[in-house]
C-alpha positions, -999 to +999 in steps of 0.1 A: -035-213-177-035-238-153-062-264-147-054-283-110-075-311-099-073-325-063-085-356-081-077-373-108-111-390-112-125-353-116-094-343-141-117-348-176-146-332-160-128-299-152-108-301-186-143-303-204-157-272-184-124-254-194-127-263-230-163-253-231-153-218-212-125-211-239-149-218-267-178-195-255-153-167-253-138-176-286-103-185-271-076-207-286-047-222-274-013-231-294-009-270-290+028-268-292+030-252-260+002-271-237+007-302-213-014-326-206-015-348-176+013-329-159+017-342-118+048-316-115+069-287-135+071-249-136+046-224-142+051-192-141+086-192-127+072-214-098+075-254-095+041-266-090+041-299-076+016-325-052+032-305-021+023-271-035+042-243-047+077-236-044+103-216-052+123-225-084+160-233-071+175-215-102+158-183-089+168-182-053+203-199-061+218-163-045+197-167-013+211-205-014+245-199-019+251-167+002+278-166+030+270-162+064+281-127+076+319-129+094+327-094+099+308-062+108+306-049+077+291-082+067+260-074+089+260-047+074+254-054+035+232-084+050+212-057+069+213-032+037+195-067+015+170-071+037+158-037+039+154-036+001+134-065+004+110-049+029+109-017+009+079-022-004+044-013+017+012-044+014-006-017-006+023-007-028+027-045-034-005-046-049+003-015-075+033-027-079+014-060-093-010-041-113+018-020-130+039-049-138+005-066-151-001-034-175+035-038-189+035-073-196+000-071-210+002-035-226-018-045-261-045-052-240-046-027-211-045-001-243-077-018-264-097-026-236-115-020-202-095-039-180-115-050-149-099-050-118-113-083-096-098-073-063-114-068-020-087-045-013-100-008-014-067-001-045-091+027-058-091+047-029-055+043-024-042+050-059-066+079-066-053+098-031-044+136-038-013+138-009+003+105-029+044+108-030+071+086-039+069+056-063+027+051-059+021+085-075+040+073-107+023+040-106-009+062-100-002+084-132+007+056-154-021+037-144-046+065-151-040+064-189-057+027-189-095+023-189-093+003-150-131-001-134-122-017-097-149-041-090-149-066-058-142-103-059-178-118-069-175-146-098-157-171-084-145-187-122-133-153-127-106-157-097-096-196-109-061-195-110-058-171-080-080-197-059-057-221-074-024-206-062-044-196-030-055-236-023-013-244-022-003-213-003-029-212+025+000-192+049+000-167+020-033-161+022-034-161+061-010-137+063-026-115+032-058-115+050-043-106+085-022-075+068-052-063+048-073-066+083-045-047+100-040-022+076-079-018+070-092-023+103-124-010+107-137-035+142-157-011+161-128-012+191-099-006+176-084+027+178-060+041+150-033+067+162-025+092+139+008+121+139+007+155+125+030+182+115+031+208+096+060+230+084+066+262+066+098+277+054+114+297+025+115+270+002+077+261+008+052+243+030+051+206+037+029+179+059+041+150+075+017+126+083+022+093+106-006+069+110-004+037+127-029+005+133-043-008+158-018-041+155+014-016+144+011-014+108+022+025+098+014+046+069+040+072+066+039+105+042+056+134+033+035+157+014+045+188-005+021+218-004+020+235-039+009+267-023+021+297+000+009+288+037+016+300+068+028+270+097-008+276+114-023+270+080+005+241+071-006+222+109-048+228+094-038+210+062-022+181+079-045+175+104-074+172+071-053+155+052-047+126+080-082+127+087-092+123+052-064+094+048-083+075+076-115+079+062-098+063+032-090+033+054-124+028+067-111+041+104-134+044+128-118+056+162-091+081+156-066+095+176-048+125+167-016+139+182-001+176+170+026+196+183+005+228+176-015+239+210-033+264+183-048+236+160-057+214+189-074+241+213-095+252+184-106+214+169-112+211+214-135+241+217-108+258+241-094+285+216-117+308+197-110+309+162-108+347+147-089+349+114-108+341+087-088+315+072-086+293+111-125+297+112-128+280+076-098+252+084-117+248+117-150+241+099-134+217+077-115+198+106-153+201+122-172+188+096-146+158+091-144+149+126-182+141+126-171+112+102-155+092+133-173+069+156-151+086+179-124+111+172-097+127+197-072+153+193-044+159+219-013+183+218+021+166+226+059+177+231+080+184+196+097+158+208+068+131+208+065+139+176+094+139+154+086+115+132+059+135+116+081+165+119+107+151+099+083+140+074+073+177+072+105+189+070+112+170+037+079+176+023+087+215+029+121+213+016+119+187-017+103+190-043+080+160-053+106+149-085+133+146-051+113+126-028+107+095-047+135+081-037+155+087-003+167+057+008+176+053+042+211+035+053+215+020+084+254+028+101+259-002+126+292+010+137+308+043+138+335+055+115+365+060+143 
């Protein structure tokens, strides 16, 4: 607990109305471990001084004291860092908070009804059926807590986040402009989403590939648990895209798809006659309606392999296999 005042005039004042919190919630503190009068030191692995927030030098003594790159290979493990620091999405960031929160405070996450204070829409996200990977653990060890999402309302209930948020104003500049590009929902901006859908011996998997307005992208690779034809494969991955963006909030959707079936029936150019097209078709229909505006457009394999490939791995994994591929960039060639 932290308790920052930008004056020192104002210091008692805010220690009194902490003290007066802490007893109405029948809270007690261990003397041997609070400060008093503290203008600098390190909280929470941080040092908190007058400038702000900064990095603790014994915790980034490896980014300090690492070589510049002299030969290829160099680049290469350099390149190979970075990536792992970048493996992480804004949303899974966030579930990746609230899972280390729930080890770190598991007594409590187990006795109680934990309230999550949060603006981001991390419900909708964590409770999505076509999750893969790493957020579909997090998603099933998070369901065994008693979590009720609410939005950011109290404002003594977010103290020490406005406190961190008052000495990192780029964080939260930059937190608000990702959230607003992942989550866009202006009336203008148009989202552009990629299909596929694939079918084999092994089974049937959707790749989906949807991008913001400002280039933020949401990639999966989702796994069917079900026999399906690659007509009925393309139908699930055009729902399940359009039910992702509806997730999001998006407004204006643009849909590509490789299959000239799918898109001539969701256009009103191909009559649908088997019985199981006429009921994906309603589904797609009734979904589209959702959209301020909504348009679906049929483009080369090769436009589209992104999605394909996604499909291709969904088909061919199984779930316990696709939570972790990592991809390896090969700078140079072997001969």
């Amino acid at each position: 607990m932290v308790v920052k005042s930008k004056k020192a005039g104002m210091h008692m004042e805010h220690l009194a109305d902490t003290f007066q919190t802490l007893r109405e919630f029948k809270m007690k503190l261990n003397p041997s471990k609070c400060s008093f009068g503290v203008s600098s030191g390190k909280f929470l692995g941080y040092m908190v001084t007058q400038r702000g927030i900064e990095a603790s030098k014994e915790q980034i003594r490896a980014i300090l004291q690492l070589e510049s790159p002299q030969k290829p290979k160099d680049v290469q493990r350099l390149a190979g860092k970075v990536a792992a620091l970048n493996r992480y999405t804004s949303f899974e960031k966030l579930a990746l908070a609230l899972v280390t929160a729930s080890y770190k405070m598991r007594p409590y996450f187990e006795s109680h009804t934990i309230h999550v204070i949060t603006n981001y829409p991390l419900k909708t996200i964590m409770r999505k059926p076509e999750l893969s990977g790493r957020m579909t653990k997090w998603s099933v060890h998070l369901s065994g807590y008693d979590l009720q999402f609410e939005p950011r309302t109290a404002i003594k209930s977010q103290a020490l986040a406005d406190f961190v948020s008052d000495f990192c104003p780029a964080t939260r500049r930059e937190a608000g402009e990702g959230m607003l590009a992942i989550t866009g929902n202006q009336d203008g901006e148009i989202w552009t989403l990629y299909i596929d859908g694939a079918s084999n011996a092994r089974g049937a998997g959707v790749g989906l590939v949807l991008r913001s307005p400002k280039g933020d992208m949401i990639v999966q690779a989702i796994r069917c648990k079900f026999k399906a034809t690659n007509n009925e494969a393309e139908y699930e991955a055009l729902i399940l895209g359009m039910q992702m963006a509806s997730g999001l909030k998006v407004r204006n959707l643009r849909v590509y798809s490789d299959s000239l079936l799918v898109v001539n029936h969701v256009n009103n150019e191909y009559v649908a006659r088997d019985p199981k097209m006429i009921a994906y078709l309603k589904i797609a229909t009734e979904r589209k309606s959702k959209f301020r505006t909504f348009k679906i457009t049929q483009v080369p394999r090769e436009q589209n392999m992104e999605a394909d490939a996604l499909a291709t791995l969904g088909s061919t994994f199984q779930p316990a296999e696709l939570s972790n591929i990592p991809i390896t960039h090969v700078l140079t060639p072997a001969i």
